[in-house]
C-alpha positions as protocol buffer text, in pm:
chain_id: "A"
residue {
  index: 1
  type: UNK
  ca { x: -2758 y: -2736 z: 599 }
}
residue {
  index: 2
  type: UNK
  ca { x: -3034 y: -2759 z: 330 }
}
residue {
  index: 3
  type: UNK
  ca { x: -3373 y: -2798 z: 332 }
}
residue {
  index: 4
  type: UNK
  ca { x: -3510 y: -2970 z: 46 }
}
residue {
  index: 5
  type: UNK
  ca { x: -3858 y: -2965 z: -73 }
}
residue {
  index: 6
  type: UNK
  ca { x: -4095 y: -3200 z: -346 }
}
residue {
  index: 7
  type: UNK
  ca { x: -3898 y: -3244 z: -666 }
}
residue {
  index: 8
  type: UNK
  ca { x: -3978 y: -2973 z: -939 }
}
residue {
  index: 9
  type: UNK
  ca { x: -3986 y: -2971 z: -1317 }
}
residue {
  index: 10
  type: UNK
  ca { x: -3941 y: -2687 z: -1543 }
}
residue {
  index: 11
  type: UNK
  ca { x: -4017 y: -2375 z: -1517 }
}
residue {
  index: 12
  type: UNK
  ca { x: -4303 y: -2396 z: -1764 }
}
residue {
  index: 13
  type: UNK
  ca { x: -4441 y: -2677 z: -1596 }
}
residue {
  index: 14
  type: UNK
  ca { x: -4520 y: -2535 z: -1252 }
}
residue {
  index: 15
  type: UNK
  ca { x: -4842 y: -2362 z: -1173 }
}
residue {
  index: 16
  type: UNK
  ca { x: -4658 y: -2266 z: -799 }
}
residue {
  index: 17
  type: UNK
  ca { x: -4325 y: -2110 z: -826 }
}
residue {
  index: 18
  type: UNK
  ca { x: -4027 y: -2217 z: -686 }
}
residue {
  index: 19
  type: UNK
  ca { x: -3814 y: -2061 z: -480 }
}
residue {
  index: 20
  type: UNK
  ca { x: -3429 y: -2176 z: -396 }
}
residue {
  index: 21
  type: UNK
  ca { x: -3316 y: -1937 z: -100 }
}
residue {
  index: 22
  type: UNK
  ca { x: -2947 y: -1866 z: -41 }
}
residue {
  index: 23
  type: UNK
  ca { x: -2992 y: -1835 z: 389 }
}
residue {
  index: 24
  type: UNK
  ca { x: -2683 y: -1656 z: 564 }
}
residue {
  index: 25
  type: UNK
  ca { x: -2811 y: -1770 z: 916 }
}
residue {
  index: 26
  type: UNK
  ca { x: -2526 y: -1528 z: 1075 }
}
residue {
  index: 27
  type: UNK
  ca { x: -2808 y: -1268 z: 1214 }
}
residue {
  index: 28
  type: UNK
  ca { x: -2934 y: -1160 z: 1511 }
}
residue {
  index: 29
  type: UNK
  ca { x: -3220 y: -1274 z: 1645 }
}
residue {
  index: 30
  type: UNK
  ca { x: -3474 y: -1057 z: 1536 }
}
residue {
  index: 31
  type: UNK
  ca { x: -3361 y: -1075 z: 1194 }
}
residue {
  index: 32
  type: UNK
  ca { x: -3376 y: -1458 z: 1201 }
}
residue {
  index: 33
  type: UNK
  ca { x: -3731 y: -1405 z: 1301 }
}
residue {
  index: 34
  type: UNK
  ca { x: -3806 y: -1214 z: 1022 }
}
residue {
  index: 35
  type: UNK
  ca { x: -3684 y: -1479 z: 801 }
}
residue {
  index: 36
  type: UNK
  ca { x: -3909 y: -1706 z: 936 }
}
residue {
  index: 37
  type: UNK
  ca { x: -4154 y: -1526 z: 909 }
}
residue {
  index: 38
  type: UNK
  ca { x: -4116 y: -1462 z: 514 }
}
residue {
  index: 39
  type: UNK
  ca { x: -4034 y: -1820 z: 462 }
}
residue {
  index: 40
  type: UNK
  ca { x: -4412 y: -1904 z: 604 }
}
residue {
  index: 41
  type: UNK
  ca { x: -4577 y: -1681 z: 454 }
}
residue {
  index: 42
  type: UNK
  ca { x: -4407 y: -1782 z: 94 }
}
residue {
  index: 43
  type: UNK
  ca { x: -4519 y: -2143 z: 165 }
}
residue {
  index: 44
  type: UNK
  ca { x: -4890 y: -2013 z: 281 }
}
residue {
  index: 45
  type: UNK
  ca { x: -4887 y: -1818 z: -71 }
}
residue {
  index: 46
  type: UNK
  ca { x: -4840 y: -2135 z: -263 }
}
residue {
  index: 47
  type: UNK
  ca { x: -4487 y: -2148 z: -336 }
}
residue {
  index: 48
  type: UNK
  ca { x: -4284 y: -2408 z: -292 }
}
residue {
  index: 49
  type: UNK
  ca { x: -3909 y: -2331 z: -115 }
}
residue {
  index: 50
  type: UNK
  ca { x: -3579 y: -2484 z: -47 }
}
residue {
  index: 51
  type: UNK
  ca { x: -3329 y: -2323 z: 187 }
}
residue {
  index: 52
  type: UNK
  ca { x: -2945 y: -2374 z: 135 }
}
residue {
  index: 53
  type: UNK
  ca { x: -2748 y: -2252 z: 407 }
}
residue {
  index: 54
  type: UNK
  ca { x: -2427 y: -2091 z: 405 }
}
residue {
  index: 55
  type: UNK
  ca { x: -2149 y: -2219 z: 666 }
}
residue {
  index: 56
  type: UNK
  ca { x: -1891 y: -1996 z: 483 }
}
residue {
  index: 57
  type: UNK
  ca { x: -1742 y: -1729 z: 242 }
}
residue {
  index: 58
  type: UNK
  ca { x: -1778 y: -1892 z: -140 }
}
residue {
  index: 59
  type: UNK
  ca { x: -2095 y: -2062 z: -44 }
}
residue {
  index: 60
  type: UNK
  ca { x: -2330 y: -1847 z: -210 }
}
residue {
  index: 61
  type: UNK
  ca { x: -2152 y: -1832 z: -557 }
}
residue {
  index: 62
  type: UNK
  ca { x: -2151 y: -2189 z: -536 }
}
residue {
  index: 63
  type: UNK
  ca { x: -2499 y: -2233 z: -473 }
}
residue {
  index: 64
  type: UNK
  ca { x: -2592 y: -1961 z: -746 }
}
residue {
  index: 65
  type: UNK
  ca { x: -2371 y: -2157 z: -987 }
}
residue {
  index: 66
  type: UNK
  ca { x: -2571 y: -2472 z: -932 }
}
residue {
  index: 67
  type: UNK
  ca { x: -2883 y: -2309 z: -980 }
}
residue {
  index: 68
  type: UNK
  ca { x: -3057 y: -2323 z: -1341 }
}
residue {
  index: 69
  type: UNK
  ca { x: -3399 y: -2172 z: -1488 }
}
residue {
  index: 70
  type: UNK
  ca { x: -3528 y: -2507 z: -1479 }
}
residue {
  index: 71
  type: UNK
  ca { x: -3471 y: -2536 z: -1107 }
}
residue {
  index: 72
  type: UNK
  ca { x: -3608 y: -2239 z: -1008 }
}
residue {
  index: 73
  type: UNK
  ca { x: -3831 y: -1931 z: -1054 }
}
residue {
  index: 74
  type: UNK
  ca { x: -3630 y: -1723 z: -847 }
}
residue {
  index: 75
  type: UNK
  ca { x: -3295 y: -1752 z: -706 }
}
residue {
  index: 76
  type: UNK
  ca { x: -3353 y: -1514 z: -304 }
}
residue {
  index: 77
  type: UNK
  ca { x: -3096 y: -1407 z: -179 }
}
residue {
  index: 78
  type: UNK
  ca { x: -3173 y: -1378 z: 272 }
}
residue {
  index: 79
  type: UNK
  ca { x: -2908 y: -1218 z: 408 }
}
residue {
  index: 80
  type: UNK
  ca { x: -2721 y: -863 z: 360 }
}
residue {
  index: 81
  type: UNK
  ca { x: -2500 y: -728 z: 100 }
}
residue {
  index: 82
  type: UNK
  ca { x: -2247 y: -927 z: 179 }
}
residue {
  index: 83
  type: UNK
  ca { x: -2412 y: -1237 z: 98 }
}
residue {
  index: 84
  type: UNK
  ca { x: -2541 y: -1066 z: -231 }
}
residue {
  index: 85
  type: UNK
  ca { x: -2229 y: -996 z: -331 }
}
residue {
  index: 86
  type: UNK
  ca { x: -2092 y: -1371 z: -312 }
}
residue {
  index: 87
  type: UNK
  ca { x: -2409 y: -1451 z: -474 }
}
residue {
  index: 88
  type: UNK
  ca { x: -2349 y: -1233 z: -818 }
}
residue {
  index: 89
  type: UNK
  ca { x: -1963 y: -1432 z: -794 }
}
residue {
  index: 90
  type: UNK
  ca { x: -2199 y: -1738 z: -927 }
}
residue {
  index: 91
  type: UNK
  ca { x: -2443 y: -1548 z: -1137 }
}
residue {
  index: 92
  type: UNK
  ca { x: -2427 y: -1651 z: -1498 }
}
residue {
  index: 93
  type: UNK
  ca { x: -2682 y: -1645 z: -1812 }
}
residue {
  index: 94
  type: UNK
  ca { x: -2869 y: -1985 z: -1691 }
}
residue {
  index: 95
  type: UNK
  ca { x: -2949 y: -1821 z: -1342 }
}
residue {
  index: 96
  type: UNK
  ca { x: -3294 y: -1715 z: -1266 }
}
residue {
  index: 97
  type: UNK
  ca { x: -3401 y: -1362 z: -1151 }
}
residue {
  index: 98
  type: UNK
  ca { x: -3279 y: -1310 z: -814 }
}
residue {
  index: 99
  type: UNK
  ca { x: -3526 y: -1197 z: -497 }
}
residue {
  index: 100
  type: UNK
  ca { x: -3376 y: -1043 z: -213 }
}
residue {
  index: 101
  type: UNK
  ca { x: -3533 y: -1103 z: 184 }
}
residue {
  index: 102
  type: UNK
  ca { x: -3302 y: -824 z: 352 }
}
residue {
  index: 103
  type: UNK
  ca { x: -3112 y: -939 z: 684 }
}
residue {
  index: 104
  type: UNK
  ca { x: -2753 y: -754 z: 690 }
}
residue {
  index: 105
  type: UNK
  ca { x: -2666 y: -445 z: 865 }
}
residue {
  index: 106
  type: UNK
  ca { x: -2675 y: -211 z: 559 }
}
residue {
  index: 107
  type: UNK
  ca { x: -2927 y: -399 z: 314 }
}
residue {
  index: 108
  type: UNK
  ca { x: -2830 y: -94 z: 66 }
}
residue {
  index: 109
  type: UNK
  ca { x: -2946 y: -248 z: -239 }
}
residue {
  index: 110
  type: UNK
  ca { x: -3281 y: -309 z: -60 }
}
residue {
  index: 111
  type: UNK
  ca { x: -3305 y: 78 z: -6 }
}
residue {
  index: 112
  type: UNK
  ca { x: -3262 y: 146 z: -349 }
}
residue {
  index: 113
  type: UNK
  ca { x: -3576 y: -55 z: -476 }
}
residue {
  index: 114
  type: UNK
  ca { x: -3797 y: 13 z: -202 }
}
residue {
  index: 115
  type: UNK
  ca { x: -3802 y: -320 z: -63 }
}
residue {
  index: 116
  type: UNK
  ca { x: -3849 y: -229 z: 293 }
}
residue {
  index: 117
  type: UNK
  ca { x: -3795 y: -470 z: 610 }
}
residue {
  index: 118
  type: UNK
  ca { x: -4164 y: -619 z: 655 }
}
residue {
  index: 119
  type: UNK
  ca { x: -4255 y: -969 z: 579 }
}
residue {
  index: 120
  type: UNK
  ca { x: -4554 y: -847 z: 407 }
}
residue {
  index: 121
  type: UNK
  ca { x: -4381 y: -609 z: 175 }
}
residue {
  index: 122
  type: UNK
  ca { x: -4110 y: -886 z: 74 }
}
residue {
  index: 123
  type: UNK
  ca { x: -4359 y: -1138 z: 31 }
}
residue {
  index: 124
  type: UNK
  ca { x: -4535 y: -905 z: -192 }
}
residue {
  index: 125
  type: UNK
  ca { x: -4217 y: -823 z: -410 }
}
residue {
  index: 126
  type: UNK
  ca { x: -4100 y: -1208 z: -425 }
}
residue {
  index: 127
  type: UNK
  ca { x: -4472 y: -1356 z: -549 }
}
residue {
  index: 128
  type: UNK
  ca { x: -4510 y: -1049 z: -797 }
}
residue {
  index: 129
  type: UNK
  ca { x: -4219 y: -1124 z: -950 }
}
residue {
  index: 130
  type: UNK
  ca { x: -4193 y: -788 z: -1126 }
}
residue {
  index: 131
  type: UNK
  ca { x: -3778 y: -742 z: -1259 }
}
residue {
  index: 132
  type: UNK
  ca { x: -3556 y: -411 z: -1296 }
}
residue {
  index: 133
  type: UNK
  ca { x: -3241 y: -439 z: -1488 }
}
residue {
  index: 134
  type: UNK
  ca { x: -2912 y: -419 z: -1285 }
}
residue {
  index: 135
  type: UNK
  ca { x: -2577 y: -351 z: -1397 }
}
residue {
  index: 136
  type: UNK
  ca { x: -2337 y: -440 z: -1189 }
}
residue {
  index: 137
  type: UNK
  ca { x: -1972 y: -301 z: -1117 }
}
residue {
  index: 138
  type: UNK
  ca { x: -1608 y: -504 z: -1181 }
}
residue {
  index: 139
  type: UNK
  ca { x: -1353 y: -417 z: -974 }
}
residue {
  index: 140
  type: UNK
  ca { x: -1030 y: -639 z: -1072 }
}
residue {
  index: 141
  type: UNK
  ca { x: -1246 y: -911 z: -1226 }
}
residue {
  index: 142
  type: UNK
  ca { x: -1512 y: -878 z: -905 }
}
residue {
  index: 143
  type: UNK
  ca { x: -1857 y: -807 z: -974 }
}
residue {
  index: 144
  type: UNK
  ca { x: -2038 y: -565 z: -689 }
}
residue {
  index: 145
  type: UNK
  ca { x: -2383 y: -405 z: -654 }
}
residue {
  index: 146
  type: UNK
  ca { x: -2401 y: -80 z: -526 }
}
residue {
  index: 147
  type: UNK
  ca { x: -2033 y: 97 z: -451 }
}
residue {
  index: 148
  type: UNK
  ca { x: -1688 y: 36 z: -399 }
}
residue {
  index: 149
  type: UNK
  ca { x: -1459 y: 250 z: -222 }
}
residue {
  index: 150
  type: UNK
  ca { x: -1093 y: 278 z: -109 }
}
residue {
  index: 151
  type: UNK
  ca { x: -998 y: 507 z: 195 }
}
residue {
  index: 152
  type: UNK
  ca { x: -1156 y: 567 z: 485 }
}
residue {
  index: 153
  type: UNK
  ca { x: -1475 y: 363 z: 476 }
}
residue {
  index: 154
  type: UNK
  ca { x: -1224 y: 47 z: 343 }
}
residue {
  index: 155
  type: UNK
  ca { x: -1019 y: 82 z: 627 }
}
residue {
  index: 156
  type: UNK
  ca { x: -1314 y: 127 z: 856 }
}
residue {
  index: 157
  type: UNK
  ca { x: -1470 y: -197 z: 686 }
}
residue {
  index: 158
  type: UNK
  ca { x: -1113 y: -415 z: 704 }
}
residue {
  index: 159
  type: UNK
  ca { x: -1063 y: -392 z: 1082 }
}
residue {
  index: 160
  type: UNK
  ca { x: -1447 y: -463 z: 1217 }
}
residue {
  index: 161
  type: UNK
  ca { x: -1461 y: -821 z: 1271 }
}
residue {
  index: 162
  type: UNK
  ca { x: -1837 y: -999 z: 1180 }
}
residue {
  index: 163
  type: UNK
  ca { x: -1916 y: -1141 z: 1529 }
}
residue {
  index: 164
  type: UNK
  ca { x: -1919 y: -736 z: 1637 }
}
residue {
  index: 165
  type: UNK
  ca { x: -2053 y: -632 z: 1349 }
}
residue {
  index: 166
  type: UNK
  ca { x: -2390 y: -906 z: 1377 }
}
residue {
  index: 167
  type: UNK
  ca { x: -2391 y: -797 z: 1738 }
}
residue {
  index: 168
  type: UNK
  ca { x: -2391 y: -382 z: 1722 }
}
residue {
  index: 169
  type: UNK
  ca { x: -2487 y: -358 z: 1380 }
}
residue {
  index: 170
  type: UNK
  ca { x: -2437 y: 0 z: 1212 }
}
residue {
  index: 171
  type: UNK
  ca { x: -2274 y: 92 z: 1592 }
}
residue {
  index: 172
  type: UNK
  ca { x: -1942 y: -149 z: 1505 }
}
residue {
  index: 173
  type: UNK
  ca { x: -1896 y: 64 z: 1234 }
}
residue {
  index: 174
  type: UNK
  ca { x: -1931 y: 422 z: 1399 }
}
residue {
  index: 175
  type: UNK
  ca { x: -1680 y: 211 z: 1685 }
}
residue {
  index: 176
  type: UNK
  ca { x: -1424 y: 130 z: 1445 }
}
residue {
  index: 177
  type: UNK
  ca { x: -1410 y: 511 z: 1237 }
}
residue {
  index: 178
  type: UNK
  ca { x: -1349 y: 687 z: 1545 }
}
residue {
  index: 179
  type: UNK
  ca { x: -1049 y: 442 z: 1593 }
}
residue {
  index: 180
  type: UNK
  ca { x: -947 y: 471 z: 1266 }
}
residue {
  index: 181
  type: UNK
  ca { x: -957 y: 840 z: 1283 }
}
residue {
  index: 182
  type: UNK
  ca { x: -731 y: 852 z: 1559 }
}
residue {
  index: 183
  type: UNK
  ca { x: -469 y: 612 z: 1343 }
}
residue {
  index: 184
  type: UNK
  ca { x: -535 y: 599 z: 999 }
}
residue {
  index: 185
  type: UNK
  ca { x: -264 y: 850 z: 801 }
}
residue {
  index: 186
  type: UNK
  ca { x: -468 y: 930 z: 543 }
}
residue {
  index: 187
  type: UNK
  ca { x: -192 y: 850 z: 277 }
}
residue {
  index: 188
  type: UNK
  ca { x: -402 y: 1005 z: -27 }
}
residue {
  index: 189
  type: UNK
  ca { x: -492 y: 821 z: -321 }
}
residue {
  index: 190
  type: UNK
  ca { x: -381 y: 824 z: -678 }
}
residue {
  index: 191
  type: UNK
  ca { x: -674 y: 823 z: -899 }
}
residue {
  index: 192
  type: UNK
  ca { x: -698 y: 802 z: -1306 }
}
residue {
  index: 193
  type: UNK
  ca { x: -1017 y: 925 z: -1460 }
}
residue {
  index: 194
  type: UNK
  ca { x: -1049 y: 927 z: -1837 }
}
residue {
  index: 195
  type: UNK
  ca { x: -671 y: 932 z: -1838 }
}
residue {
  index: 196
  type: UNK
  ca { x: -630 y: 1266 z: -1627 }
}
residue {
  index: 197
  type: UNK
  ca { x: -464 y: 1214 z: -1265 }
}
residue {
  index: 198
  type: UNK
  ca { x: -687 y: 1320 z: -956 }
}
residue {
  index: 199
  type: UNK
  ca { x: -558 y: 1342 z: -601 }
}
residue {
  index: 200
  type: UNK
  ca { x: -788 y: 1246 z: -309 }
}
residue {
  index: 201
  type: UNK
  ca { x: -835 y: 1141 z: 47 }
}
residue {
  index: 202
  type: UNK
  ca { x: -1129 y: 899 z: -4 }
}
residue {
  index: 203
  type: UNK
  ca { x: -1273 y: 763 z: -296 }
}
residue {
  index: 204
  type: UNK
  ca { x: -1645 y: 668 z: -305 }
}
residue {
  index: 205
  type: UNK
  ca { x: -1713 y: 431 z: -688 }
}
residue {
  index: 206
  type: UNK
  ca { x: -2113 y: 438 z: -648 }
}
residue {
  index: 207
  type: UNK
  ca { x: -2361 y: 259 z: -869 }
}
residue {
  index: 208
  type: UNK
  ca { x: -2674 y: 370 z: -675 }
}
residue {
  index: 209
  type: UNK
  ca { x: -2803 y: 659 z: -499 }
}
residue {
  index: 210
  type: UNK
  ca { x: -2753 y: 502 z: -169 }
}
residue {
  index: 211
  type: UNK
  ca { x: -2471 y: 485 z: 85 }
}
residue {
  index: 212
  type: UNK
  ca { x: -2440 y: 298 z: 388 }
}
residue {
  index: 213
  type: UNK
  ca { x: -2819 y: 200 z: 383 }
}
residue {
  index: 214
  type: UNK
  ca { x: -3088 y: 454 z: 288 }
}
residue {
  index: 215
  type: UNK
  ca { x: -2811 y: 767 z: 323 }
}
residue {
  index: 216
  type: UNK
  ca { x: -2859 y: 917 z: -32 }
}
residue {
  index: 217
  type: UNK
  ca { x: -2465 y: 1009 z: -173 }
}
residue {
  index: 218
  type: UNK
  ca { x: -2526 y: 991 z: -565 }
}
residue {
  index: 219
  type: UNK
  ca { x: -2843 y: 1145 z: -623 }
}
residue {
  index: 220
  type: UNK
  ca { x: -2853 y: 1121 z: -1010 }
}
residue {
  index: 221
  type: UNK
  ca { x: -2678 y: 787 z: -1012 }
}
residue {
  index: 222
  type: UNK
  ca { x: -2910 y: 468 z: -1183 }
}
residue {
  index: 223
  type: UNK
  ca { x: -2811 y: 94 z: -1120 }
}
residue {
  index: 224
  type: UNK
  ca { x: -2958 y: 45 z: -1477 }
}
residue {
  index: 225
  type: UNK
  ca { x: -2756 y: 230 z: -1619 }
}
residue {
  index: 226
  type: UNK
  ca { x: -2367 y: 160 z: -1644 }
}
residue {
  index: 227
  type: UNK
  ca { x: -2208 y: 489 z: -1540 }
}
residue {
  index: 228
  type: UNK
  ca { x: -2047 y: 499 z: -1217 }
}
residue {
  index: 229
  type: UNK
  ca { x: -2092 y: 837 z: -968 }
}
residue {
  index: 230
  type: UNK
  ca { x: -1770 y: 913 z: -826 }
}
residue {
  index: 231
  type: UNK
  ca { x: -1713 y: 1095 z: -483 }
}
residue {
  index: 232
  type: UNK
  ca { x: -1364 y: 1238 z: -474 }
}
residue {
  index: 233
  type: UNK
  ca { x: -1271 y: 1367 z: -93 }
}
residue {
  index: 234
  type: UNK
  ca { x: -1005 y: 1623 z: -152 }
}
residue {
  index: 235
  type: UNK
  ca { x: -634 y: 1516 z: 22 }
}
residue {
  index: 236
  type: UNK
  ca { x: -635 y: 1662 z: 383 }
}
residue {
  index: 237
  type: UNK
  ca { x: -627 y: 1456 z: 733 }
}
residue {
  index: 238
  type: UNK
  ca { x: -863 y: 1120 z: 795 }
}
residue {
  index: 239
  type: UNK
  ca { x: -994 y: 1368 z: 1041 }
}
residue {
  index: 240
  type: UNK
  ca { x: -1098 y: 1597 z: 728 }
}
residue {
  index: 241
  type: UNK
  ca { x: -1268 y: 1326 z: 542 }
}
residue {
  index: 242
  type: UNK
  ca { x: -1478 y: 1186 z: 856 }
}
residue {
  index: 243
  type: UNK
  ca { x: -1610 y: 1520 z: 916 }
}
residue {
  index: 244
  type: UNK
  ca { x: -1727 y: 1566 z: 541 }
}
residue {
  index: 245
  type: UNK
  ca { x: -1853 y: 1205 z: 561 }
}
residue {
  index: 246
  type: UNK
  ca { x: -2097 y: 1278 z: 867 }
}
residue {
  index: 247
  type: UNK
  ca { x: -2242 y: 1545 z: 565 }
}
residue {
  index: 248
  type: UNK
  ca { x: -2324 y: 1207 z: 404 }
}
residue {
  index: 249
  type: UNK
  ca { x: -2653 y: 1149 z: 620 }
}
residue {
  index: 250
  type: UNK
  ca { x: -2860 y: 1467 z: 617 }
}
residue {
  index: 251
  type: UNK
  ca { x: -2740 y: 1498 z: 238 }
}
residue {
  index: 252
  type: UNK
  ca { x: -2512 y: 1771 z: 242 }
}
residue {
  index: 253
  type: UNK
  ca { x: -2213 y: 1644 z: 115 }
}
residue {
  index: 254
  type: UNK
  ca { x: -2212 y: 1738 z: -196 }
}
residue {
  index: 255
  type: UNK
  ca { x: -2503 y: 1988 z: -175 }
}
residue {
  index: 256
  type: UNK
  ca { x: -2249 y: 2239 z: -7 }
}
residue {
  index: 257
  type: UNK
  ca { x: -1956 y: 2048 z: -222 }
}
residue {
  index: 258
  type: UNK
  ca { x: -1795 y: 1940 z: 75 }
}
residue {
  index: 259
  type: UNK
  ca { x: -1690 y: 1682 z: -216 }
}
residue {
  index: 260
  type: UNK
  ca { x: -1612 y: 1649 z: -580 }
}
residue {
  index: 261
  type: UNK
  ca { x: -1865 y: 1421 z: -787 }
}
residue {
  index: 262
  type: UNK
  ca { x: -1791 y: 1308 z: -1118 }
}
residue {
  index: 263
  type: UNK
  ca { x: -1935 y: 1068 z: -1364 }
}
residue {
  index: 264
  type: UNK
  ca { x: -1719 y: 799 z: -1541 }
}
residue {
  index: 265
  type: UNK
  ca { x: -1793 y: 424 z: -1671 }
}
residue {
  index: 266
  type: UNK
  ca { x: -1426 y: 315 z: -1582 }
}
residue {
  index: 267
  type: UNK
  ca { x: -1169 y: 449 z: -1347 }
}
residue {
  index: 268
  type: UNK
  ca { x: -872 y: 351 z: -1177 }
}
residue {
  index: 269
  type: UNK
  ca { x: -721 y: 417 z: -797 }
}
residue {
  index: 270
  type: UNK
  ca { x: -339 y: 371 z: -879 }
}
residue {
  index: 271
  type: UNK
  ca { x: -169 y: 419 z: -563 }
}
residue {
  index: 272
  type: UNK
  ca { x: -93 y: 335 z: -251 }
}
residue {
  index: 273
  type: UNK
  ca { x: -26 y: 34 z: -371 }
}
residue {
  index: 274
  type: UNK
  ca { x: -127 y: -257 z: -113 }
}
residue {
  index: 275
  type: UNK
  ca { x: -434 y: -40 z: 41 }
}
residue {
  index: 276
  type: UNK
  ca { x: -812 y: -223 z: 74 }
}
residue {
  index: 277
  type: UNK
  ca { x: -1037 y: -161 z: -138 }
}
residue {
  index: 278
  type: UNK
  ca { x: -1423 y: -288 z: -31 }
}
residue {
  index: 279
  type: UNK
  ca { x: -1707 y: -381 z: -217 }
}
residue {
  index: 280
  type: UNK
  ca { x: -2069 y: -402 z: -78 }
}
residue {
  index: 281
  type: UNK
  ca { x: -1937 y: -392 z: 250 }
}
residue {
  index: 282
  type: UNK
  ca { x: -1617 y: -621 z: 220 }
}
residue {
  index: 283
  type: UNK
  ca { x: -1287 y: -579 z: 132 }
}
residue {
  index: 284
  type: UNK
  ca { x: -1288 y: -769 z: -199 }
}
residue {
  index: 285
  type: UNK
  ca { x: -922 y: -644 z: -352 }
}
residue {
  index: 286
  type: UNK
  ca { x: -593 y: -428 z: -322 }
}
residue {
  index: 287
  type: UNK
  ca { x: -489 y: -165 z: -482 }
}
residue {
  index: 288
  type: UNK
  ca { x: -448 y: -103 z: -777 }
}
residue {
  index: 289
  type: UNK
  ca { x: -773 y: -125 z: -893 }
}
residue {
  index: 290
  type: UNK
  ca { x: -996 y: -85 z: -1217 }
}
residue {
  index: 291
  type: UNK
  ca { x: -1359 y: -11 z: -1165 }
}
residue {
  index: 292
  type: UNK
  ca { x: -1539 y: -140 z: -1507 }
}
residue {
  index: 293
  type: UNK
  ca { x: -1912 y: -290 z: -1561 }
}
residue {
  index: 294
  type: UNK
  ca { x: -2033 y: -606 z: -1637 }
}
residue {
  index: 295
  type: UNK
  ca { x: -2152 y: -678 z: -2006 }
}
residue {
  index: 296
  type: UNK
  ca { x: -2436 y: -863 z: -1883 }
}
residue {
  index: 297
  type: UNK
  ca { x: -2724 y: -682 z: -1675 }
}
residue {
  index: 298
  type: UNK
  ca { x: -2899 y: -908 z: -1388 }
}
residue {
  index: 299
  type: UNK
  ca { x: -3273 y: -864 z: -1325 }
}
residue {
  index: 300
  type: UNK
  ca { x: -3377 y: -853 z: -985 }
}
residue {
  index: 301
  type: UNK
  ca { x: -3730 y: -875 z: -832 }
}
residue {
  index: 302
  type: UNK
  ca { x: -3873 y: -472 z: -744 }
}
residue {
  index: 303
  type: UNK
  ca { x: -4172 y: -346 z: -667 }
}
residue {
  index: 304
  type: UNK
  ca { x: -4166 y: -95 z: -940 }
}
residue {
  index: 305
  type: UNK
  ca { x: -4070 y: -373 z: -1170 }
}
residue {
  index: 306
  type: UNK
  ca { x: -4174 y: -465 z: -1507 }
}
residue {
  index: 307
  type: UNK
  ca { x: -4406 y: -750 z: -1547 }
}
C-alpha cells in the first residue's frame, strides 16, 4: 500500500520538507499507535509525507533504491532493525539522510542515538534534521548496523518465528534460548583475527555499544568509526555461554571478563561450516563469514547531530 501526497520538486525548492517513510505495518497495536501518532504530528509541523508499505522481505531496499535527493529530504525508516537493515540493502550515494520512527522489538540502533520511544522526541529528531556519520558492517557482501553474531544468539534468532516474536516481543526470545539451551551442542566456532586462530563458543561482531536494545556490551565501541568490538565466549557448553550472556544486562560481562573483547576492522568465523550467522536481528548468511565495513558512511538523523 502507499500513500501518496502533493507532487514535490527538488530539494532546494521546498520551504516544507519531505518525508518518504518506509512503514513495516507488522506491529502490535500500541506500536501502530505510535506511528500514527508521529505521522500527525509530522504533517501538523509542516512537512509533507508519503508512506510506502512493506508486504514483504526486499521491500524496503527496493523502496530505498527508488528514492533520490530530489524526492526527498529524508528517507524514515518506521519499523525495527529488521526493517533498517533491508533498508541500508538499497542505500546508495543518491539516497537522502535516513530518519528512524522506532517500532521493532529491539530498536538497538535507536538506543544508541538517544532517540527514545515518544512521538514528541522523534518528531523533534526528524524536523531538526541534525546527521551523525554511520559506518556500517559487511558481512559476505551484507551491509548491517549495529552487530552480527554467530552462536548462540543466531540460533536463538533462526528458530523464533515473527508472528511470536510481534506478539511477546523481547519474551519470544528469552522462550526460544531456554529451548535452545536445552538442544543446541554448542559446536564451537573457528575464528580468524588478524590472521591468528581463536576458539570460541559465541561470537558477538559489534559496531555499537548496545546489545539487544539499550543492554550496553561494547562500551568503547563508536558506529562512526569503522572498528568492530569483538566478544569472544570461550568454548564450554551452550549452558556456559547463556549464563555469561545474562552478565550482558547489568554490564558485567566483560567487567568481571566473563568474556574476551577484542578490537579488529575485519575478521572471519571459519567453521562450522553451514551454521547462521544474524545480522540486526536476522539471520542474513552462513558460515563462513567475513565481517568487513562499508567504504561509504550513511548519515542518519540524531539528536546530538551536526547541523
Amino acid at each position: 500500500m502507499t500513500e501518496q501526497r502533493e507532487p514535490a520538486g527538488s530539494a532546494a525548492d521546498r520551504a516544507q520538507p519531505t518525508f518518504r517513510i518506509i512503514y513495516n505495518r507488522r506491529a502490535g497495536r500500541r506500536r501502530t499507535a505510535r506511528f500514527e501518532a508521529v505521522l500527525d504530528r509530522l504533517r501538523a509541523a509542516g512537512a509533507r509525507c508519503e508512506v510506502l508499505t512493506t508486504t514483504a522481505a526486499g521491500d524496503a531496499a527496493r523502496f530505498a533504491r527508488q528514492t533520490t535527493l530530489e524526492s526527498a529530504d529524508l528517507l524514515v525508516v518506521a519499523g525495527g532493525d529488521g526493517t533498517l537493515n533491508d533498508t541500508l540493502q538499497g542505500v546508495g550515494p543518491d539516497t537522502p539522510p535516513l530518519g528512524l520512527i522506532p517500532l521493532g522489538t529491539a530498536n538497538v540502533l535507536a538506543h544508541e542515538l538517544g532517540i527514545g520511544r515518544e512521538p514528541e522526541a522523534i518528531v523533534a529528531c526528524l524536523m531538526r534534521r541534525r546527521l551523525r556519520r554511520v559506518r556500517l558492517g559487511v558481512v559476505n557482501e551484507r551491509r548491517f548496523m549495529m552487530m552480527a553474531g554467530v552462536g548462540l544468539d543466531a540460533q536463538v534468532v533462526s528458530q523464533v518465528r515473527r508472528a511470536t516474536k510481534n506478539r511477546f516481543g523481547k519474551a519470544a526470545y528469552v522462550f526460544e534460548a531456554l529451548r535452545t539451551v536445552a538442544r543446541w551442542r554448542c559446536p564451537g566456532f573457528r575464528v580468524s583475527l588478524g590472521g591468528a586462530e581463536r576458539e570460541a563458543a559465541t561470537v558477538v561482531i559489534s559496531n555499537g555499544k548496545r546489545y539487544g536494545g539499550g543492554f550496553v556490551l561494547a562500551p568503547q565501541a563508536d558506529v562512526a568509526t569503522p572498528s568492530f568490538h569483538v566478544t569472544l565466549f570461550p568454548p564450554g557448553s551452550a549452558l556456559s555461554v547463556a549464563l555469561r550472556a545474562m552478565a550482558i544486562p547489568p554490564g558485567l560481562a566483560r567487567r568481571l571478563a566473563l568474556v574476551e573483547g577484542v578490537e579488529a576492522e575485519t575478521l572471519e568465523v571459519l567453521e562450522p561450516a553451514g551454521a547462521p550467522v544474524q545480522a540486526d536481528g536476522d539471520v542474513v548468511a552462513r558460515l563462513p563469514a567475513r565481517f568487513s565495513f562499508s567504504p561509504d558512511p550513511v548519515r542518519i538523523c540524531a539528536p546530538d547531530g551536526e547541523a
